[in-house]
Each structure stands twice: as structure tokens, then as C-alpha cells.
RODO-2510 file (C-alpha; in nm, 4 decimals, decimal comma):
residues 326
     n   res          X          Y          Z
     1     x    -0,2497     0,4325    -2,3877
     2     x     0,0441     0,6625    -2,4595
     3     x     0,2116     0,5673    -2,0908
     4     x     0,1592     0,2252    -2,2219
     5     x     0,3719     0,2338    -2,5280
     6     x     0,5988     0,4610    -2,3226
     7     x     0,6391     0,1798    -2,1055
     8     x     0,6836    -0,0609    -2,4283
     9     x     0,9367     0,1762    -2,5054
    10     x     1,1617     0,1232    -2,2092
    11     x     1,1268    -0,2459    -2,2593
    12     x     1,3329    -0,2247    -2,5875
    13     x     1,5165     0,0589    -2,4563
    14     x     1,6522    -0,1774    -2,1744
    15     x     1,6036    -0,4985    -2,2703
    16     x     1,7895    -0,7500    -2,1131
    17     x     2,1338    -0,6332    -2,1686
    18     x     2,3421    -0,4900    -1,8722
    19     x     2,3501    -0,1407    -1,8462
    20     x     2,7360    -0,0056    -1,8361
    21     x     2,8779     0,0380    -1,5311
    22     x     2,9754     0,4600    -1,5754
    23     x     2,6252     0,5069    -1,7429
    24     x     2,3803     0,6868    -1,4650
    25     x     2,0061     0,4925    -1,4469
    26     x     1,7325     0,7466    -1,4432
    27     x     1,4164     0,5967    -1,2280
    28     x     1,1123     0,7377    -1,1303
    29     x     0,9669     0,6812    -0,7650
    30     x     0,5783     0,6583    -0,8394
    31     x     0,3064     0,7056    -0,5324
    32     x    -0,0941     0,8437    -0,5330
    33     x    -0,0974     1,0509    -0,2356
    34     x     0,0138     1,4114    -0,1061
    35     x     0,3787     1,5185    -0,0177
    36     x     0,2646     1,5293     0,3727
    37     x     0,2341     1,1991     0,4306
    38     x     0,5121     0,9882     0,5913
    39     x     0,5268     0,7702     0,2953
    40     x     0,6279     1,0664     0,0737
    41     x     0,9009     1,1504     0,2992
    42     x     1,0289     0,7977     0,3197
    43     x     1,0611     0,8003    -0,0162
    44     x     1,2664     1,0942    -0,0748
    45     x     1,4969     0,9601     0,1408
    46     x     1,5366     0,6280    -0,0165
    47     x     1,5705     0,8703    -0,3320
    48     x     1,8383     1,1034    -0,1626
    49     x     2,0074     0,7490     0,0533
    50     x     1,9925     0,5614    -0,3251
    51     x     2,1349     0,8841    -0,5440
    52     x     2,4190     0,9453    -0,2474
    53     x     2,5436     0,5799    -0,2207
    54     x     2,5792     0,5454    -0,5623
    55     x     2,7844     0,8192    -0,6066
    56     x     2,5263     0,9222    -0,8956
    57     x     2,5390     0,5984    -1,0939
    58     x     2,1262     0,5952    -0,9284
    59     x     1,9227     0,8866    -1,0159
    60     x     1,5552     0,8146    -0,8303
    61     x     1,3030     1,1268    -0,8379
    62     x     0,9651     1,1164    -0,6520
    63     x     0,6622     1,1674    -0,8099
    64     x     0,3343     1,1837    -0,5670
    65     x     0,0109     1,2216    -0,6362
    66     x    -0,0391     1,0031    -0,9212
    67     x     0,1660     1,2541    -1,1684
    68     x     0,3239     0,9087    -1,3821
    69     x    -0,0921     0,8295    -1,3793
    70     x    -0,3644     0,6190    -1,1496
    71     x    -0,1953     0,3625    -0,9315
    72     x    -0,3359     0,0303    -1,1819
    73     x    -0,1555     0,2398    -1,4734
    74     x     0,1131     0,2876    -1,3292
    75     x     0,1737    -0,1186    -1,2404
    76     x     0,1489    -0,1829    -1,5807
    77     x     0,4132     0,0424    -1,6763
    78     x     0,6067    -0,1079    -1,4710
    79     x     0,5392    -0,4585    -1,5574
    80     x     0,6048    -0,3877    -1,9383
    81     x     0,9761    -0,2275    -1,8274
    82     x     0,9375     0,1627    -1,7705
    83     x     1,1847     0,2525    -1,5796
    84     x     0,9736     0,3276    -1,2581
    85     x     0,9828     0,2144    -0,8935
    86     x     0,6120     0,1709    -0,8065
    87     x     0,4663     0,2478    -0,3980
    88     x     0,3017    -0,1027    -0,4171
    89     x     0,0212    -0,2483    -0,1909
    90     x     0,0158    -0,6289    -0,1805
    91     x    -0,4017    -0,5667    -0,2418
    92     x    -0,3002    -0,4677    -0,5930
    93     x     0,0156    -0,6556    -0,6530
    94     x    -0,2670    -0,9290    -0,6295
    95     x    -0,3778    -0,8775    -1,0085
    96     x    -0,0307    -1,0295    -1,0717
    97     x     0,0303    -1,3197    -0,7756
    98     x    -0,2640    -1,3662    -0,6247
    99     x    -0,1971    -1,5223    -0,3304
   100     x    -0,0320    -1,1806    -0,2005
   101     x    -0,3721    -1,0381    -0,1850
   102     x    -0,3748    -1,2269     0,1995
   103     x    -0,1385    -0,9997     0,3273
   104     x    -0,4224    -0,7246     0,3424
   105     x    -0,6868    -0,9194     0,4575
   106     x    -0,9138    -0,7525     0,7634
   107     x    -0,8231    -0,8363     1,1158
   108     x    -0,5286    -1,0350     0,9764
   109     x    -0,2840    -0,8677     1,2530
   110     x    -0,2778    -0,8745     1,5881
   111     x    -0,0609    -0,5596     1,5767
   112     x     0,1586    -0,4137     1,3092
   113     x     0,4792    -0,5704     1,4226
   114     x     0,3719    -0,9180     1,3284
   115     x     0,3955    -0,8212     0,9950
   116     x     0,7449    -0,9286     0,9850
   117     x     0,6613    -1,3103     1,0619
   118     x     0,5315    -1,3134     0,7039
   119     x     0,8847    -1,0871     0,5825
   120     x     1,0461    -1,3717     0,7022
   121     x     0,8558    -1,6681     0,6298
   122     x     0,9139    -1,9283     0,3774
   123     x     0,5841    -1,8439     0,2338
   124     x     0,7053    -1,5103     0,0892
   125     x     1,0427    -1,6548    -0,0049
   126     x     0,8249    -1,7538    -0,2087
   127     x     0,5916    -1,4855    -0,2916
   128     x     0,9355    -1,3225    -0,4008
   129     x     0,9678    -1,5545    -0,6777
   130     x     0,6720    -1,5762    -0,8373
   131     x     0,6744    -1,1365    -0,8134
   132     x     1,0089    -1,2003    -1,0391
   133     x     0,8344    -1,4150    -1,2974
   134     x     0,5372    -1,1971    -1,2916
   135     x     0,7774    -0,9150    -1,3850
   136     x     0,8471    -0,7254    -1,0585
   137     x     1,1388    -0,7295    -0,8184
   138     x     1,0056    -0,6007    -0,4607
   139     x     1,3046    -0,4190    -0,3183
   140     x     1,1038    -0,4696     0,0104
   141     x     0,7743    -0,4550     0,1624
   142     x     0,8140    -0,3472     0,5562
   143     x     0,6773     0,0002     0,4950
   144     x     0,4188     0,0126     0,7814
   145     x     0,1439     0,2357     0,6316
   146     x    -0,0980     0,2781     0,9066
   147     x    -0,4193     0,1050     1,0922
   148     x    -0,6952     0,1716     0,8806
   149     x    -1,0204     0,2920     1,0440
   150     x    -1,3088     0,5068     0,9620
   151     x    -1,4457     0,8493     0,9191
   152     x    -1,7596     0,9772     0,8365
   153     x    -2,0802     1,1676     0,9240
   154     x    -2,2021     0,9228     1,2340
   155     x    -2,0115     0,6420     1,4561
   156     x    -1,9539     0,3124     1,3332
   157     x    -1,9728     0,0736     1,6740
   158     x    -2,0124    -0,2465     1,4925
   159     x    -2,1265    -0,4246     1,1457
   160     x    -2,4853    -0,2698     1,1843
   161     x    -2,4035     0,0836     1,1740
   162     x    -2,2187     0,0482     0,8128
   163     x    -2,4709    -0,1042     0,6381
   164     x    -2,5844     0,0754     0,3457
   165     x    -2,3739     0,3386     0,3955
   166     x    -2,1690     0,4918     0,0820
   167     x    -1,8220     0,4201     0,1408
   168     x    -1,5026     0,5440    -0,0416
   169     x    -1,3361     0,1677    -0,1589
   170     x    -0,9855     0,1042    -0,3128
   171     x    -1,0456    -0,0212    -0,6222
   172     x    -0,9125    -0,3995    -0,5734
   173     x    -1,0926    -0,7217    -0,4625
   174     x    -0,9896    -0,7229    -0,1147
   175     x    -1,1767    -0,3974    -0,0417
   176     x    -1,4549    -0,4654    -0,2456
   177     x    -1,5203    -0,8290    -0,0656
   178     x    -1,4397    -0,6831     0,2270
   179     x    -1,7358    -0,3874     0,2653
   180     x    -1,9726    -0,5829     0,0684
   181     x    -1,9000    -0,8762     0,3968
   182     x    -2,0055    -0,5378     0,6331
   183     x    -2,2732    -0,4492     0,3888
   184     x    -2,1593    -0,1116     0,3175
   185     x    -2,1866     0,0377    -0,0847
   186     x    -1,8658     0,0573    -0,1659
   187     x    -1,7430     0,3180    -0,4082
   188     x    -1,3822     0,2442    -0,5632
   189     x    -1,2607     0,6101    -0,6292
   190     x    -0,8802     0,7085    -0,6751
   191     x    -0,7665     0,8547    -0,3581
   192     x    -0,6851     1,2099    -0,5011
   193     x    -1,0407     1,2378    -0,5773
   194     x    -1,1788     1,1325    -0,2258
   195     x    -1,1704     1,4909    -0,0650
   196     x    -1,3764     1,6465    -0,3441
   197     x    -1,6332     1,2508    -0,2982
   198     x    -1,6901     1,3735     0,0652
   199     x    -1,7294     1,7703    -0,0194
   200     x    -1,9773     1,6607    -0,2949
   201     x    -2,1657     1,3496    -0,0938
   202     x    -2,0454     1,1326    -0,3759
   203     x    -1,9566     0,9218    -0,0862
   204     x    -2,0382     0,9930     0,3324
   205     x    -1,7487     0,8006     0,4206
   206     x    -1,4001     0,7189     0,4112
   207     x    -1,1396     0,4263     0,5653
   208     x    -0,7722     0,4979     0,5554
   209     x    -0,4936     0,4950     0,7801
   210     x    -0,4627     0,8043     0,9979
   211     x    -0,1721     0,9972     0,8413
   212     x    -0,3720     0,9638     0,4845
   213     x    -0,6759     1,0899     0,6796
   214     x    -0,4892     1,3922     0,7833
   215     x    -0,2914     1,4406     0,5031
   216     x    -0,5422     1,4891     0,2783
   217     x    -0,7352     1,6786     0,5139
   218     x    -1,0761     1,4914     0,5129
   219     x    -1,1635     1,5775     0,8817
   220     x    -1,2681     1,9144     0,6884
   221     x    -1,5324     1,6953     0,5739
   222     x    -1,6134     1,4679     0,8005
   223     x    -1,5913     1,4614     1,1902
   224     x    -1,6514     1,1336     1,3401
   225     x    -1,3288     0,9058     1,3072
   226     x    -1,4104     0,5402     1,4605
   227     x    -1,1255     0,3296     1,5223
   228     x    -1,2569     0,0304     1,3034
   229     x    -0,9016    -0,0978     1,2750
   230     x    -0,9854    -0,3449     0,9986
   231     x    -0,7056    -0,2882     0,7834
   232     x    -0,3449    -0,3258     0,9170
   233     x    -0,1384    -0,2178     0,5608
   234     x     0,2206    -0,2409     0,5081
   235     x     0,2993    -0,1398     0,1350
   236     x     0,6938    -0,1502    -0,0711
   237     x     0,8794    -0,0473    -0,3499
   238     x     0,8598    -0,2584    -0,6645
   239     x     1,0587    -0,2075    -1,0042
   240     x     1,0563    -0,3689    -1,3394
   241     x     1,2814    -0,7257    -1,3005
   242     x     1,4418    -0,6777    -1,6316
   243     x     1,5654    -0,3575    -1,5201
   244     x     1,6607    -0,4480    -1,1897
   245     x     1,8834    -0,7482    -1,3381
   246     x     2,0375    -0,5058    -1,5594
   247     x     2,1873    -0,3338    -1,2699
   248     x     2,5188    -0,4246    -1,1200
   249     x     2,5380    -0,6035    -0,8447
   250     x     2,6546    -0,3467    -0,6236
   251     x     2,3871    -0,1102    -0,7578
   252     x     2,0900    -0,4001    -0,6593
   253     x     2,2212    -0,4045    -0,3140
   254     x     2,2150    -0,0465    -0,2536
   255     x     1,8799    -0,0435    -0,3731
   256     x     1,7575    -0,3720    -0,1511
   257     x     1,8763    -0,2185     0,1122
   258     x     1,7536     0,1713     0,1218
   259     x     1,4783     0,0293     0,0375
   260     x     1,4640    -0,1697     0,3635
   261     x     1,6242     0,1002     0,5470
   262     x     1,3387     0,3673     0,4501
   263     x     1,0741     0,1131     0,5631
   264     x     1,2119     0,0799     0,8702
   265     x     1,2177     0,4837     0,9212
   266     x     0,8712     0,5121     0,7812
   267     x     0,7363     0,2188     1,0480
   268     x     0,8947     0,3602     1,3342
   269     x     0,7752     0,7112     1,2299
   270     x     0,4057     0,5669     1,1379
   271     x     0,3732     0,3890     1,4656
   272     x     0,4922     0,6921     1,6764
   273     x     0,2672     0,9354     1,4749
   274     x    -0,0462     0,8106     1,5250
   275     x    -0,0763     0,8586     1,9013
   276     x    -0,0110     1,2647     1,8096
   277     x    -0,2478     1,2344     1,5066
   278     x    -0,5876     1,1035     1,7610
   279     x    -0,5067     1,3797     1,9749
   280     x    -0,4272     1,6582     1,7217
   281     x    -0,7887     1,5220     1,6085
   282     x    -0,9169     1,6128     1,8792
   283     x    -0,8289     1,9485     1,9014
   284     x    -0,9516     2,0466     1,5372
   285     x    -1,3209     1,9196     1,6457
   286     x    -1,3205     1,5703     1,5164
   287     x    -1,4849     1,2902     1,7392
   288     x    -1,2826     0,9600     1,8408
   289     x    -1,5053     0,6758     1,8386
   290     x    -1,3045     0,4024     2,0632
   291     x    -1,5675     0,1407     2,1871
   292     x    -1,5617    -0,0121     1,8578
   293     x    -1,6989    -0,4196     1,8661
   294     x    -1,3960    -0,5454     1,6678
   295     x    -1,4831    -0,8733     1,7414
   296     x    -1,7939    -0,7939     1,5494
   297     x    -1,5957    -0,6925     1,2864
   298     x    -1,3565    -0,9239     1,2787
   299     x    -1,6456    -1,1956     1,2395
   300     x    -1,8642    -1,0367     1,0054
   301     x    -1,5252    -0,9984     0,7807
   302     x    -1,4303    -1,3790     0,7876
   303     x    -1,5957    -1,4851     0,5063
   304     x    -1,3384    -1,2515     0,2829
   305     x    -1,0878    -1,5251     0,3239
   306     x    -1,3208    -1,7751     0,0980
   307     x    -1,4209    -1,5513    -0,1218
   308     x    -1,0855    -1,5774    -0,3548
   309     x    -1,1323    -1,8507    -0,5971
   310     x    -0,7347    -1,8189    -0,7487
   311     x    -0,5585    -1,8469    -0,3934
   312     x    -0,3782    -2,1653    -0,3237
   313     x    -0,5829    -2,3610    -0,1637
   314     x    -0,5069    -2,4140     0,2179
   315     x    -0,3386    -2,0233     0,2517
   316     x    -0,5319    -1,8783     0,4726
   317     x    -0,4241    -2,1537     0,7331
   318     x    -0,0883    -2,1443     0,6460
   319     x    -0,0602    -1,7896     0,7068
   320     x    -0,2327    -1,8344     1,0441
   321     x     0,0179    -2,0955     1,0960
   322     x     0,2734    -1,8422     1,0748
   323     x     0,1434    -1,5272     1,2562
   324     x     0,0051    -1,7747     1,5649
   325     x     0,3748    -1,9095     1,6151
   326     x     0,4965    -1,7731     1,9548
***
């Protein structure tokens, strides 16, 4: 409650008047997980690309973790004007436009570089929009945050091997619909509580992208990684749109387009660390599981694209329309 009427506070604080020119903007770079991962080192150097091309008129600090508070907090702040620039995932950005909730949907990607047929699509032209009148400006979202696959205590080869078993969920809809399609029990935990879930048997397993795997160390705790592949997540960097109108113009663009530039640093980086990741897996004891049935998966997950009653109706289609254009 407190970060809540801190956040109210900002809103008066900025407003909707300009801020001067000479004054220097204070934001806050918000994220959940450890400094290790790739995403924590893109952002610090959006942060240091932002604070140097503005010749200190932008003064971004990084806070991982969840230090400014749990990821849904932290959204809110932001959408009430606290001066913040939130790691968003389009799962979550959901609560506020649904219809972005598709852009996380299993087996949606054929790999991660189709991503960028929905960037540049008409359909999140506008997505964009309705993000603004929601409250948010996305600075951009073409930070390629990893395949996400499985790890746990035995294999998981196709549908029939999760079922039942106690798995670590993010706590939004698409996750939820998604294990409860695969019949797992899914457990919606913040992530910086998932390595102490495992240790304790609170939950036996876990699905994130490799470098969250490994940089939160849960192959100390579990040893069988299957490559499930049934997330392919991209995430951005979202701000309060009062606050990003307030800003000159020169000030926006340097922010659009760090932002843009850090995503593409982070994909590259992402896509190249992953091959090192499997094997460096390997050597600390951990077993790959390859000969997944994806197409098992992939059809036992279909059903997730019905199950949102507030999409438009007809997206699903329209967004196949647009990643099956060749």
C-alpha cells in the first residue's frame, strides 16, 4: 500500500506538465531476477547508453530482484505515474490490453526471430496505442528472453509425463491455462522464491528460459532439463505515459531508441548463449532431455488460444496470418 500512494505521489508530482529542459529526470529501471542474467546486463547498459546520451538530463538506475516490490506491484506503480521503467512481459501487460497476452502463447513461434513480424505488424501499431491509453508507453519490446523449457526431478517426453506434477507457474493467465491444458498443478510463486520451492519440494519442477535456469542456479536442485520449448518470450521496457510525454522530444527519442538498441544486444547475446549454457549443463551433472514430442505439446496446448474470453475475437488467426507470411 505505501508503494501505492508513493506511486500516487509521482502522479501529482509530475502531472502533465513538461518537465524543464535543464532539470535532470530521476527513473528507476525495475526487474525480478538476479544481476547474472543477460537481461540485467542489458539493462545497465540502456541505463549507462540513456544517462551518457543525455548528457545527464536522464538519470536511469537498475534495480533487480524485485527491490521496487513483486513484478504485479510494481505495474501498478507504474500505471498510477511513479517514475519507474518496468522489465515488462506481454503475459502481464495483459491485465491492462488484453489482447497482448497472444504474444506469449505456447508454440506460437517457429523460432525467436519471427518475433519481429508481430514488431512490425499493423496489429501492434496498434497494441501501441491502446498501451498509451492504458497508461504505459513501451519504449520497445524486442528483448529476446529465452526458449522456455523444463527442469525437474524426471524427463518430460510429452503431455503424459507432466501430468500431476507440481510445477512452479508465473502468476498470469497464460501460464495458468497453459499447464492446466498439460495437466500439470501449477503453482504461481514469484521467481525469487523458486530456488528455496525446489530446495523445500514446495514445487518438483520448474520452466524458464535457460539463462534464468542458470542464473538462479536451480540445476542445484534439480537435474533433468527437457527441452519442452513451449514458451518462446520476448519481454520490454515500459514507463508511465504521462511521464514519458513530459519529456522533451529529444529526451523520448534517446530513450526509444536505447531501448531498442539494448534489445537488440540482449537477443543476439540470448540466442548465442544458450548453445554454451546446454553444454556448460552438461558438465555440472545435469541431464539434457532432447527427444521431446513437441508436436504433442504443441497440440495438447491449443486449446489455450480459446480459453480468453476478453481477446478480440478473430486474433488468434490474425496473428497466424502474420507469422505464416513468407
Amino acid at each position: 500500500m505505501r508503494q501505492i500512494l508513493l506511486a500516487l505521489g509521482a502522479v501529482m508530482a509530475f502531472g502533465a506538465t513538461a518537465i524543464p529542459a535543464a532539470a535532470q529526470v530521476k527513473l528507476r529501471l525495475a526487474h525480478a531476477l538476479s544481476t547474472s542474467e543477460p537481461v540485467h546486463k542489458a539493462s545497465e547498459a540502456f541505463a549507462k547508453a540513456v544517462n551518457e546520451r543525455s548528457g545527464g538530463k536522464l538519470r536511469i538506475t537498475v534495480f533487480p530482484s524485485e527491490q521496487l516490490g513483486p513484478n504485479k506491484e510494481v505495474y501498478e506503480q507504474v500505471r498510477h505515474g511513479a517514475p519507474i521503467i518496468q522489465l515488462a512481459d506481454p503475459a502481464f501487460m495483459a491485465d491492462y490490453v488484453p489482447d497482448l497476452g497472444v504474444m506469449n502463447g505456447p508454440y506460437l513461434l517457429d523460432n525467436p526471430q519471427q518475433f519481429k513480424m508481430l514488431l512490425a505488424s499493423d496489429w501492434y501499431k496498434e497494441m501501441d496505442k491502446e498501451m498509451q491509453k492504458a497508461g504505459f508507453r513501451a519504449l520497445s519490446f524486442n528483448y529476446f528472453f529465452g526458449i522456455r523449457n523444463m527442469i525437474g526431478s524426471k524427463p518430460f517426453r510429452s503431455p503424459a509425463d507432466i501430468k500431476g506434477v507440481t510445477v512452479r507457474i508465473a502468476p498470469n493467465p497464460m501460464w495458468v491455462e497453459t499447464f492446466k491444458a498439460l495437466g500439470a498443478r501449477g503453482v504461481p510463486l514469484p521467481w525469487t522464491e523458486v530456488y528455496s520451492a525446489l530446495a523445500q519440494h514446495v514445487v518438483d519442477a520448474v520452466e524458464a528460459p535457460l539463462g534464468s535456469l542458470v542464473g538462479s542456479k536451480l540445476q542445484e536442485q534439480r537435474k533433468i532439463l527437457s527441452l519442452t520449448g513451449h514458451f518462446t518470450a520476448y519481454v520490454g521496457l515500459v514507463m508511465n505515459e504521462k511521464i514519458f510525454e513530459s519529456l522533451s522530444p529529444d529526451l523520448q527519442k534517446i530513450l526509444i531508441e536505447e531501448s531498442v538498441k539494448a534489445g537488440e544486444a540482449m537477443t543476439a547475446t540470448t540466442i548465442e548463449n544458450d548453445k554454451k549454457l546446454i553444454e556448460d549443463l552438461k558438465k555440472q551433472g545435469v541431464t539434457v532431455v532432447s527427444d521431446v514430442n513437441v508436436k504433442a505439446f504443441r497440440d495438447a496446448t491449443a486449446p489455450v488460444y480459446s480459453a480468453f474470453p476478453k481477446w478480440t475475437p478473430g486474433l488468434y488467426p490474425r496473428i497466424r496470418k502474420i507469422l505464416d507470411q513468407k
